[in-house]
N, C-alpha and C positions, 0 to 999 in steps of 0.2 A: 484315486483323487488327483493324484500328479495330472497323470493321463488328462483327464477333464479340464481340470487347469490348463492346458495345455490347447487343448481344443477351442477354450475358451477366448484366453486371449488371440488364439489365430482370429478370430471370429471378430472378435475387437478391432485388432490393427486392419483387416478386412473394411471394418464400417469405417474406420476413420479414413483409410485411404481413400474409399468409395467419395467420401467428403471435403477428400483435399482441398482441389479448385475451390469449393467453397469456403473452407474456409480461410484460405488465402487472400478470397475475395473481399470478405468478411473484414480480416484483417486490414486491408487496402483502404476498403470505405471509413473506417472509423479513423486511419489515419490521415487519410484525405478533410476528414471532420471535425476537427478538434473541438469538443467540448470542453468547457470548464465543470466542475464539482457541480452538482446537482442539477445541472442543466444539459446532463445528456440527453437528452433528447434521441436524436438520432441513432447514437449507440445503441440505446437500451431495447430500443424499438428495433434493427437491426437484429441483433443478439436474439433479442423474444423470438423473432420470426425463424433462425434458423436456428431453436433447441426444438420449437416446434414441427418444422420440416423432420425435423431429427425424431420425433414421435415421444418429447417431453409436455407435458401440460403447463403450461406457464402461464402463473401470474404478475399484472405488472403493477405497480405501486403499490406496493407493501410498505409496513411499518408507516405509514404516510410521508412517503417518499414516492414521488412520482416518476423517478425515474430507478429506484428498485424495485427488482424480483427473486421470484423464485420459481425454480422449474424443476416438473419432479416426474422421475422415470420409476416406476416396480413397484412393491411393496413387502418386499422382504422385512426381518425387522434388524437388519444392521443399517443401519441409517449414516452414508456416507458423503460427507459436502466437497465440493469444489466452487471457489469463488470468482468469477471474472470482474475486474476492474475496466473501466474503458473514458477513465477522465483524464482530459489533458492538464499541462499547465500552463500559465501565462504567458505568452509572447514566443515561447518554445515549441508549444504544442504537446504533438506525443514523442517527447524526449526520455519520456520514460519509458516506455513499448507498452502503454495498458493497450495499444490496440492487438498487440501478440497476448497479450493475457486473457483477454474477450475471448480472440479465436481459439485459444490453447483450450482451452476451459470446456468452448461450446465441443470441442473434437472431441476430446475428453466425454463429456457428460451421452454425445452422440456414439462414439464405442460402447459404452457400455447401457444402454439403454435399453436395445432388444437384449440382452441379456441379465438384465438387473432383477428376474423372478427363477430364471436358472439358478443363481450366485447366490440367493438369498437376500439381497440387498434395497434398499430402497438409494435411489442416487438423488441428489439434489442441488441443485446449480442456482448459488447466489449473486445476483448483479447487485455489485457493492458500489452504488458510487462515494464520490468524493474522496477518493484515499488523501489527493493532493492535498488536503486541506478541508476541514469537515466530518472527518470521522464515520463515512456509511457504517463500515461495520459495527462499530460502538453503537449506535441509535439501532440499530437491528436488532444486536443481540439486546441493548435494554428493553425494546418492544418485541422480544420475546421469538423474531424468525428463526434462530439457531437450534430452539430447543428442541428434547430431544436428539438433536446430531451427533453420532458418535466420534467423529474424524471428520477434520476438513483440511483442504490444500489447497494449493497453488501453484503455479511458475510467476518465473518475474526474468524478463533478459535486461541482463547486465554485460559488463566487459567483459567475464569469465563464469564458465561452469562453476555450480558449487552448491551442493546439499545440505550442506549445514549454515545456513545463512543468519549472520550476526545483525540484530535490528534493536535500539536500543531503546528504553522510553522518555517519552518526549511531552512537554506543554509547551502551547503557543499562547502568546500574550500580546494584546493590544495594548500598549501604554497610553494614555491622552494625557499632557501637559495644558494646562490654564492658565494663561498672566493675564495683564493690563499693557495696552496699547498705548502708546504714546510715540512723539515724533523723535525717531532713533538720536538727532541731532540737538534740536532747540529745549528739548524739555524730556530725557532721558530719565533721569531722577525720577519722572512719575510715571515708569513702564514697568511692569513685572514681567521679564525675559522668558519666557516659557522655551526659546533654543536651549539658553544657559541650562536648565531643569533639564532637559535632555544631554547635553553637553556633560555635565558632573554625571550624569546617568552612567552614558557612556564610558565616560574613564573611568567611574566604578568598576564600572563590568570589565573593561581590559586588567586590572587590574587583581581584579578577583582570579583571574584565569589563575593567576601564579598557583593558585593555593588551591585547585580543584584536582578530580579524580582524573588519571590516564583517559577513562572510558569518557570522561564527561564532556560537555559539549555548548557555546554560548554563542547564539550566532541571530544578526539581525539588522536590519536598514531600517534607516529615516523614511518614512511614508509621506508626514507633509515639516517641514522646518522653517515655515514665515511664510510672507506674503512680498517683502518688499526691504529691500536693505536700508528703506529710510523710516521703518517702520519698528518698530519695538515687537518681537513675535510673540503674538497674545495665547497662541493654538499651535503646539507642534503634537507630532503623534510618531509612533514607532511601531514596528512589527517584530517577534523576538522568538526564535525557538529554544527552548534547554532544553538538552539532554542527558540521560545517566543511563548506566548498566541496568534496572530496574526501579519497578514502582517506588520501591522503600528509598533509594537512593536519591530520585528523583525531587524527592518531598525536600529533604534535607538540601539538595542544592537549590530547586527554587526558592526555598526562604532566603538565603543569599543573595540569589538573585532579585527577592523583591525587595529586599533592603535596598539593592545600588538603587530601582526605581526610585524607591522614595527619598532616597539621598539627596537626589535632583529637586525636588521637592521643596524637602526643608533647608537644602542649599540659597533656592532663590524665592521662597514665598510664594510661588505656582501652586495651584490644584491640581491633585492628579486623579485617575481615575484607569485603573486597571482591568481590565476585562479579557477571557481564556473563548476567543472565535471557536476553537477547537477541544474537542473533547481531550484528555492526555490519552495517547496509544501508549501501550505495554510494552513490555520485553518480548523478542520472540521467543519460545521457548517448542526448540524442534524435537518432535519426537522422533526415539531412538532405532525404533522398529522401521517405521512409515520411512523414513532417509533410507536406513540397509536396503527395504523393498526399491524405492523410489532409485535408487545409484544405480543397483543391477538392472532394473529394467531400462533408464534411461542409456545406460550403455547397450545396450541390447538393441533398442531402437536408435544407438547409432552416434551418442554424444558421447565426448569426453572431456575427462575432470583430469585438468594439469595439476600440477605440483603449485602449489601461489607461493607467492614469496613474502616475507614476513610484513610488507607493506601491502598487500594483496588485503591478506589474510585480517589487517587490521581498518581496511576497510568497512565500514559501519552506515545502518543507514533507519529510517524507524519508520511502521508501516501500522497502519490497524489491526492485521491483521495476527498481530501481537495478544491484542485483545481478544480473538479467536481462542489461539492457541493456551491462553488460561483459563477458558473453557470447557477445551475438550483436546485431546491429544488433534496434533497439526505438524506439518513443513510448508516452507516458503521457497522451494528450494530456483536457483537461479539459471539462467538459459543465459550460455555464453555466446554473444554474436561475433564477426567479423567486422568490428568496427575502427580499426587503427586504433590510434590514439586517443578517440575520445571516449565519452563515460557520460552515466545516466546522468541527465539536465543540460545539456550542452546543445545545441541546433543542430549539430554534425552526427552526435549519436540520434538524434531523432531521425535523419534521412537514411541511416542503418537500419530500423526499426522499421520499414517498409523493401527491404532490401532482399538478396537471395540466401541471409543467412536468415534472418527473420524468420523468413518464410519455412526454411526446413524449419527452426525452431517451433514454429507454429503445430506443425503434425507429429513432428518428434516429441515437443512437449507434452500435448494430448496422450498422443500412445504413452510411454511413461508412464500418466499418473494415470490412465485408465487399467494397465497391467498392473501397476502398484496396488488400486483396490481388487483388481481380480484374484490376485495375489491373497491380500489379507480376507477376501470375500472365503477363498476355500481353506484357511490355516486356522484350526478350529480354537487354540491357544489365544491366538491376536482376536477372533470372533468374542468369546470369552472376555477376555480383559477389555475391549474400548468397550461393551454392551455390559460390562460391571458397574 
Protein backbone atom coordinates (compact mmCIF):
# COMPACT_ATOMS: atom_id res chain seq x y z
CA UNK A 1 0.00 0.00 0.00
CA UNK A 2 3.02 2.38 1.17
CA UNK A 3 4.64 1.51 -2.22
CA UNK A 4 1.30 2.60 -4.27
CA UNK A 5 0.91 5.61 -2.30
CA UNK A 6 4.05 6.36 -3.18
CA UNK A 7 3.69 5.97 -6.94
CA UNK A 8 0.86 7.87 -6.70
CA UNK A 9 1.68 10.87 -5.45
CA UNK A 10 4.75 10.87 -7.96
CA UNK A 11 2.11 10.68 -10.56
CA UNK A 12 0.44 13.83 -8.86
CA UNK A 13 3.28 16.24 -8.45
CA UNK A 14 4.03 15.03 -12.19
CA UNK A 15 0.46 16.55 -13.36
CA UNK A 16 0.77 19.39 -11.51
CA UNK A 17 4.18 20.36 -12.69
CA UNK A 18 3.09 19.48 -16.28
CA UNK A 19 0.58 22.45 -15.28
CA UNK A 20 2.72 24.89 -13.73
CA UNK A 21 2.97 27.65 -16.42
CA UNK A 22 -0.58 27.34 -16.34
CA UNK A 23 -1.41 27.82 -13.52
CA UNK A 24 0.74 30.58 -12.74
CA UNK A 25 -0.96 31.99 -15.66
CA UNK A 26 -4.14 31.41 -14.31
CA UNK A 27 -3.01 33.09 -11.19
CA UNK A 28 -1.75 36.23 -13.06
CA UNK A 29 -5.15 36.72 -15.01
CA UNK A 30 -7.34 36.91 -12.07
CA UNK A 31 -4.93 39.11 -10.46
CA UNK A 32 -4.70 41.40 -13.31
CA UNK A 33 -8.93 41.25 -12.81
CA UNK A 34 -10.12 42.06 -9.80
CA UNK A 35 -13.57 41.16 -9.33
CA UNK A 36 -15.79 41.99 -6.50
CA UNK A 37 -18.05 39.15 -4.64
CA UNK A 38 -20.49 37.81 -6.95
CA UNK A 39 -19.53 39.43 -9.90
CA UNK A 40 -16.72 37.29 -11.00
CA UNK A 41 -17.15 36.91 -13.85
CA UNK A 42 -14.06 36.47 -15.35
CA UNK A 43 -12.44 34.26 -12.63
CA UNK A 44 -15.03 31.88 -12.51
CA UNK A 45 -15.05 31.36 -16.36
CA UNK A 46 -11.16 31.25 -16.23
CA UNK A 47 -11.13 28.70 -13.40
CA UNK A 48 -14.09 26.47 -15.31
CA UNK A 49 -12.01 26.45 -18.32
CA UNK A 50 -8.77 25.04 -16.93
CA UNK A 51 -10.22 22.31 -14.27
CA UNK A 52 -11.70 21.38 -17.67
CA UNK A 53 -8.42 21.36 -19.69
CA UNK A 54 -7.37 19.36 -16.55
CA UNK A 55 -10.17 16.55 -17.56
CA UNK A 56 -12.81 17.71 -14.51
CA UNK A 57 -16.56 18.16 -15.64
CA UNK A 58 -17.62 21.38 -14.60
CA UNK A 59 -20.60 23.08 -13.89
CA UNK A 60 -21.18 26.63 -13.63
CA UNK A 61 -23.81 28.56 -11.66
CA UNK A 62 -24.85 26.37 -9.20
CA UNK A 63 -26.94 27.06 -6.05
CA UNK A 64 -28.05 30.10 -8.36
CA UNK A 65 -25.17 31.81 -8.22
CA UNK A 66 -23.90 32.64 -11.37
CA UNK A 67 -20.73 32.73 -10.90
CA UNK A 68 -20.44 29.31 -8.68
CA UNK A 69 -19.29 25.85 -9.40
CA UNK A 70 -18.40 22.68 -9.20
CA UNK A 71 -16.13 20.35 -10.95
CA UNK A 72 -15.80 16.86 -10.43
CA UNK A 73 -13.05 14.35 -11.22
CA UNK A 74 -13.66 10.05 -10.52
CA UNK A 75 -16.21 8.39 -8.76
CA UNK A 76 -14.93 6.68 -5.99
CA UNK A 77 -17.07 6.85 -2.88
CA UNK A 78 -14.70 8.96 -0.46
CA UNK A 79 -15.94 12.19 -1.63
CA UNK A 80 -13.19 14.88 -1.18
CA UNK A 81 -13.61 18.95 -1.75
CA UNK A 82 -11.21 21.66 -2.38
CA UNK A 83 -12.52 25.05 -2.58
CA UNK A 84 -11.01 28.11 -4.79
CA UNK A 85 -11.94 31.59 -3.80
CA UNK A 86 -11.13 34.23 -6.61
CA UNK A 87 -12.89 37.58 -5.27
CA UNK A 88 -11.26 40.70 -4.71
CA UNK A 89 -11.81 43.58 -2.43
CA UNK A 90 -12.63 47.20 -2.84
CA UNK A 91 -10.08 49.53 -4.01
CA UNK A 92 -7.39 46.94 -2.98
CA UNK A 93 -8.07 44.37 -5.19
CA UNK A 94 -6.44 40.92 -4.61
CA UNK A 95 -4.86 41.98 -1.45
CA UNK A 96 -5.79 38.94 -0.18
CA UNK A 97 -4.20 36.32 -2.80
CA UNK A 98 -7.83 34.61 -3.82
CA UNK A 99 -6.15 34.73 -7.04
CA UNK A 100 -3.28 32.06 -5.62
CA UNK A 101 -6.17 30.22 -4.08
CA UNK A 102 -8.12 29.88 -7.59
CA UNK A 103 -4.76 28.45 -8.89
CA UNK A 104 -3.78 26.39 -5.90
CA UNK A 105 -7.06 24.73 -5.89
CA UNK A 106 -7.47 24.24 -9.77
CA UNK A 107 -3.46 22.45 -9.42
CA UNK A 108 -4.67 20.66 -6.76
CA UNK A 109 -7.94 19.34 -8.19
CA UNK A 110 -5.67 18.69 -11.80
CA UNK A 111 -2.98 16.31 -9.77
CA UNK A 112 -5.36 14.33 -8.74
CA UNK A 113 -7.86 13.87 -11.22
CA UNK A 114 -6.38 11.11 -13.64
CA UNK A 115 -5.92 9.35 -10.61
CA UNK A 116 -9.24 9.96 -8.49
CA UNK A 117 -10.73 6.10 -9.57
CA UNK A 118 -7.11 4.40 -8.67
CA UNK A 119 -7.47 6.09 -4.96
CA UNK A 120 -11.00 5.47 -4.74
CA UNK A 121 -12.07 8.93 -4.59
CA UNK A 122 -14.42 11.14 -6.06
CA UNK A 123 -12.60 14.94 -6.13
CA UNK A 124 -14.54 18.05 -6.19
CA UNK A 125 -13.62 21.64 -6.80
CA UNK A 126 -15.93 24.37 -5.45
CA UNK A 127 -15.70 28.00 -6.94
CA UNK A 128 -16.94 29.82 -3.67
CA UNK A 129 -17.54 33.30 -4.45
CA UNK A 130 -17.94 36.12 -2.38
CA UNK A 131 -15.74 35.27 0.73
CA UNK A 132 -15.05 39.18 1.07
CA UNK A 133 -18.27 39.78 1.85
CA UNK A 134 -21.45 37.59 0.91
CA UNK A 135 -21.00 34.37 2.35
CA UNK A 136 -20.76 31.89 -1.18
CA UNK A 137 -19.99 29.11 0.99
CA UNK A 138 -22.89 29.60 3.47
CA UNK A 139 -25.63 29.90 0.41
CA UNK A 140 -23.88 26.64 -1.09
CA UNK A 141 -23.98 24.60 1.59
CA UNK A 142 -27.71 25.96 2.49
CA UNK A 143 -28.67 24.80 -1.30
CA UNK A 144 -27.36 21.87 -0.61
CA UNK A 145 -23.72 21.73 -3.23
CA UNK A 146 -21.59 20.31 -0.16
CA UNK A 147 -23.63 17.30 0.46
CA UNK A 148 -22.38 14.26 0.69
CA UNK A 149 -18.58 15.65 0.86
CA UNK A 150 -16.64 13.95 3.21
CA UNK A 151 -13.47 16.51 3.74
CA UNK A 152 -12.88 19.83 2.13
CA UNK A 153 -9.74 22.23 2.19
CA UNK A 154 -7.99 24.93 1.17
CA UNK A 155 -4.84 27.36 1.12
CA UNK A 156 -4.96 31.01 1.87
CA UNK A 157 -1.32 33.10 1.66
CA UNK A 158 -0.73 35.10 4.19
CA UNK A 159 2.55 36.66 5.95
CA UNK A 160 3.56 33.35 7.35
CA UNK A 161 3.28 29.58 7.02
CA UNK A 162 0.69 27.96 9.26
CA UNK A 163 -1.59 24.71 9.41
CA UNK A 164 -3.58 25.47 12.06
CA UNK A 165 -5.18 28.57 11.15
CA UNK A 166 -7.24 30.63 13.82
CA UNK A 167 -10.51 32.18 12.10
CA UNK A 168 -13.06 33.42 14.45
CA UNK A 169 -17.03 33.98 13.96
CA UNK A 170 -18.36 36.93 12.65
CA UNK A 171 -21.71 39.06 11.78
CA UNK A 172 -21.88 42.02 9.67
CA UNK A 173 -24.50 44.63 10.10
CA UNK A 174 -25.84 47.49 8.16
CA UNK A 175 -27.08 50.19 10.70
CA UNK A 176 -29.44 53.00 8.99
CA UNK A 177 -30.10 56.09 11.26
CA UNK A 178 -33.55 58.35 10.45
CA UNK A 179 -34.11 61.94 11.63
CA UNK A 180 -35.75 65.12 10.42
CA UNK A 181 -33.91 67.76 8.34
CA UNK A 182 -33.90 71.15 9.24
CA UNK A 183 -31.49 74.10 8.68
CA UNK A 184 -28.34 73.09 11.01
CA UNK A 185 -28.42 77.14 12.09
CA UNK A 186 -31.72 79.05 11.88
CA UNK A 187 -34.12 76.50 13.02
CA UNK A 188 -32.15 73.42 14.66
CA UNK A 189 -34.60 72.67 17.34
CA UNK A 190 -36.85 71.16 14.48
CA UNK A 191 -34.06 68.64 13.22
CA UNK A 192 -33.86 65.04 14.45
CA UNK A 193 -29.79 64.53 14.18
CA UNK A 194 -29.55 61.06 12.76
CA UNK A 195 -25.03 61.83 12.96
CA UNK A 196 -25.77 62.39 16.77
CA UNK A 197 -27.73 58.49 16.68
CA UNK A 198 -24.66 57.37 15.10
CA UNK A 199 -22.27 59.34 17.32
CA UNK A 200 -23.76 57.89 21.05
CA UNK A 201 -23.66 54.65 18.71
CA UNK A 202 -20.31 54.79 18.42
CA UNK A 203 -19.00 55.64 21.81
CA UNK A 204 -21.18 52.81 23.01
CA UNK A 205 -19.24 50.59 21.21
CA UNK A 206 -15.81 52.14 22.26
CA UNK A 207 -16.76 51.71 25.34
CA UNK A 208 -18.24 48.40 25.41
CA UNK A 209 -14.62 47.26 24.18
CA UNK A 210 -13.57 47.54 28.05
CA UNK A 211 -15.70 44.84 29.10
CA UNK A 212 -15.53 42.20 25.98
CA UNK A 213 -13.54 38.73 25.48
CA UNK A 214 -9.59 38.72 24.56
CA UNK A 215 -10.80 36.73 21.23
CA UNK A 216 -13.51 39.39 20.53
CA UNK A 217 -13.66 41.84 18.12
CA UNK A 218 -15.83 45.38 17.12
CA UNK A 219 -14.81 47.09 14.21
CA UNK A 220 -16.51 49.55 11.63
CA UNK A 221 -16.88 52.84 9.43
CA UNK A 222 -19.36 55.55 8.70
CA UNK A 223 -20.73 54.74 5.14
CA UNK A 224 -22.77 57.94 4.69
CA UNK A 225 -22.81 60.93 7.81
CA UNK A 226 -24.95 63.93 6.18
CA UNK A 227 -25.19 65.83 3.33
CA UNK A 228 -24.00 69.25 4.24
CA UNK A 229 -22.77 70.99 7.58
CA UNK A 230 -25.69 73.40 7.24
CA UNK A 231 -28.02 70.85 7.14
CA UNK A 232 -29.38 68.84 10.15
CA UNK A 233 -28.30 64.86 9.07
CA UNK A 234 -31.78 63.29 8.42
CA UNK A 235 -29.98 59.65 6.95
CA UNK A 236 -26.63 58.41 8.27
CA UNK A 237 -25.70 54.64 7.84
CA UNK A 238 -22.68 52.41 9.14
CA UNK A 239 -21.03 49.30 8.30
CA UNK A 240 -19.99 46.99 11.39
CA UNK A 241 -18.33 43.54 11.77
CA UNK A 242 -18.30 41.62 15.36
CA UNK A 243 -16.43 39.03 16.25
CA UNK A 244 -15.97 36.20 18.80
CA UNK A 245 -14.16 32.85 19.43
CA UNK A 246 -17.49 30.98 18.25
CA UNK A 247 -21.11 30.74 17.24
CA UNK A 248 -22.46 30.61 20.88
CA UNK A 249 -20.14 33.50 21.71
CA UNK A 250 -20.87 35.35 19.04
CA UNK A 251 -24.76 35.63 19.89
CA UNK A 252 -24.03 36.82 23.39
CA UNK A 253 -21.76 39.75 22.08
CA UNK A 254 -23.78 40.84 19.30
CA UNK A 255 -26.70 41.62 21.64
CA UNK A 256 -24.45 44.14 23.23
CA UNK A 257 -23.54 45.23 20.32
CA UNK A 258 -27.09 45.86 19.21
CA UNK A 259 -28.06 47.58 22.28
CA UNK A 260 -25.08 50.42 21.62
CA UNK A 261 -27.10 50.62 18.01
CA UNK A 262 -30.17 51.23 19.51
CA UNK A 263 -28.70 53.45 22.14
CA UNK A 264 -28.09 56.10 19.33
CA UNK A 265 -31.50 55.63 18.70
CA UNK A 266 -33.44 56.33 21.83
CA UNK A 267 -30.64 58.86 22.56
CA UNK A 268 -31.79 61.18 19.72
CA UNK A 269 -35.38 60.24 18.67
CA UNK A 270 -33.83 58.75 15.03
CA UNK A 271 -35.23 55.46 13.48
CA UNK A 272 -33.16 52.81 13.14
CA UNK A 273 -33.16 50.04 11.01
CA UNK A 274 -30.67 47.16 11.15
CA UNK A 275 -30.01 44.74 8.61
CA UNK A 276 -27.04 41.44 8.63
CA UNK A 277 -25.70 42.05 4.27
CA UNK A 278 -23.93 38.86 5.25
CA UNK A 279 -24.70 35.64 6.33
CA UNK A 280 -22.52 35.00 9.99
CA UNK A 281 -19.29 32.82 9.08
CA UNK A 282 -18.29 30.12 11.93
CA UNK A 283 -15.39 29.36 13.70
CA UNK A 284 -12.80 27.49 11.88
CA UNK A 285 -12.56 24.36 13.41
CA UNK A 286 -9.16 22.39 11.77
CA UNK A 287 -9.08 18.95 11.58
CA UNK A 288 -6.58 17.13 13.52
CA UNK A 289 -5.53 14.33 10.96
CA UNK A 290 -5.87 16.48 7.51
CA UNK A 291 -3.17 19.31 9.26
CA UNK A 292 -0.58 16.26 10.36
CA UNK A 293 -1.09 14.98 6.59
CA UNK A 294 -1.26 18.50 5.07
CA UNK A 295 2.45 19.80 7.21
CA UNK A 296 4.38 16.75 6.15
CA UNK A 297 3.41 16.90 2.72
CA UNK A 298 3.65 20.72 2.33
CA UNK A 299 7.15 20.39 3.74
CA UNK A 300 7.99 17.84 1.35
CA UNK A 301 6.94 19.84 -1.40
CA UNK A 302 9.23 22.46 -0.13
CA UNK A 303 7.60 25.02 2.56
CA UNK A 304 8.26 25.83 5.82
CA UNK A 305 6.60 26.59 9.11
CA UNK A 306 8.77 29.11 11.47
CA UNK A 307 8.39 29.32 15.07
CA UNK A 308 5.49 32.50 15.19
CA UNK A 309 5.85 34.56 17.89
CA UNK A 310 3.15 35.11 20.34
CA UNK A 311 1.77 38.15 18.24
CA UNK A 312 2.03 35.99 15.28
CA UNK A 313 0.26 33.24 16.59
CA UNK A 314 -2.71 35.68 17.94
CA UNK A 315 -3.17 36.83 14.83
CA UNK A 316 -6.95 36.07 13.86
CA UNK A 317 -9.07 36.52 10.88
CA UNK A 318 -12.85 34.95 9.75
CA UNK A 319 -13.57 33.22 6.53
CA UNK A 320 -16.78 31.01 5.34
CA UNK A 321 -15.14 28.55 5.14
CA UNK A 322 -15.75 28.07 8.88
CA UNK A 323 -19.10 27.23 7.93
CA UNK A 324 -17.52 24.24 5.80
CA UNK A 325 -15.58 22.94 8.53
CA UNK A 326 -18.89 22.39 10.83
CA UNK A 327 -19.97 20.42 8.19
CA UNK A 328 -17.59 18.00 7.63
CA UNK A 329 -13.92 17.52 8.80
CA UNK A 330 -11.72 20.58 7.00
CA UNK A 331 -8.14 22.91 7.06
CA UNK A 332 -7.59 26.41 5.90
CA UNK A 333 -4.27 26.09 6.34
CA UNK A 334 -1.95 29.21 5.15
CA UNK A 335 0.88 29.79 2.26
CA UNK A 336 3.58 32.08 3.70
CA UNK A 337 4.78 34.70 1.09
CA UNK A 338 7.88 36.93 0.84
CA UNK A 339 6.18 40.00 1.43
CA UNK A 340 8.16 42.33 3.93
CA UNK A 341 6.28 44.07 6.06
CA UNK A 342 3.01 43.97 4.84
CA UNK A 343 -0.09 41.76 5.54
CA UNK A 344 -3.26 40.46 4.04
CA UNK A 345 -5.60 43.82 2.99
CA UNK A 346 -2.84 46.29 2.48
CA UNK A 347 -2.13 47.39 -1.64
CA UNK A 348 1.62 46.31 -0.94
CA UNK A 349 0.69 42.63 -0.02
CA UNK A 350 -1.55 42.61 -3.09
CA UNK A 351 1.53 43.31 -5.48
CA UNK A 352 3.21 40.23 -3.58
CA UNK A 353 0.29 38.02 -4.44
CA UNK A 354 1.30 38.23 -8.12
CA UNK A 355 5.06 37.93 -7.30
CA UNK A 356 7.79 35.04 -7.46
CA UNK A 357 6.74 33.89 -4.07
CA UNK A 358 3.15 33.62 -5.00
CA UNK A 359 3.90 31.97 -7.68
CA UNK A 360 5.87 28.87 -6.03
CA UNK A 361 3.09 29.11 -3.40
CA UNK A 362 0.70 28.37 -6.25
CA UNK A 363 2.18 24.74 -7.20
CA UNK A 364 3.66 24.08 -3.78
CA UNK A 365 0.17 24.61 -2.45
CA UNK A 366 -1.57 22.31 -5.03
CA UNK A 367 1.02 19.48 -4.52
CA UNK A 368 0.29 19.66 -0.75
CA UNK A 369 -3.05 19.36 -0.53
CA UNK A 370 -3.28 17.01 -3.53
CA UNK A 371 -0.56 14.43 -1.55
CA UNK A 372 -2.60 15.19 1.58
CA UNK A 373 -5.86 13.50 -0.10
CA UNK A 374 -3.59 10.82 -1.64
CA UNK A 375 -2.39 10.38 1.55
CA UNK A 376 -5.77 9.94 3.39
CA UNK A 377 -7.18 8.35 -0.21
CA UNK A 378 -4.97 5.09 0.89
CA UNK A 379 -5.18 5.13 5.04
CA UNK A 380 -7.89 2.80 5.51
CA UNK A 381 -8.54 4.16 9.26
CA UNK A 382 -9.05 8.03 8.03
CA UNK A 383 -11.21 6.24 4.86
CA UNK A 384 -13.33 4.77 7.60
CA UNK A 385 -13.96 7.80 9.83
CA UNK A 386 -14.64 10.97 7.27
CA UNK A 387 -17.15 8.15 5.16
CA UNK A 388 -18.67 7.39 8.96
Amino acid sequence: MRERRVDAKQAVKKAIDDAGERLVDLSHRIHANPELGFAEHKASRWVAEELERGGLDVQLGVADLPTALVATAGSGPLVLGICCEYDALPDVGHACGHNVIAAAGVGAAIGLAGLADELGITVKVFGTPAEEGGGGKVLMLERGVFADTHACMMVHPSRYERVDTKMLAISSYRVDYTGKEAHASAHPAEGINAADALTVAQVSVGLLRQHIQATDRIHGIVTHGGEAPNIVPAHTSASYYVRAADFEALETLTAKVRACFDAGAMATGAAIQVSEPTPPYAEMLNDEVMMAYYKANAEAAGRQFPELSPRELAAVGSSDMGNVSRAMPSIHPMLGLDCGDSGNHQPEFARHCAGPSADAAVVQGATAMAWTYADLAGDELQRTRLMT
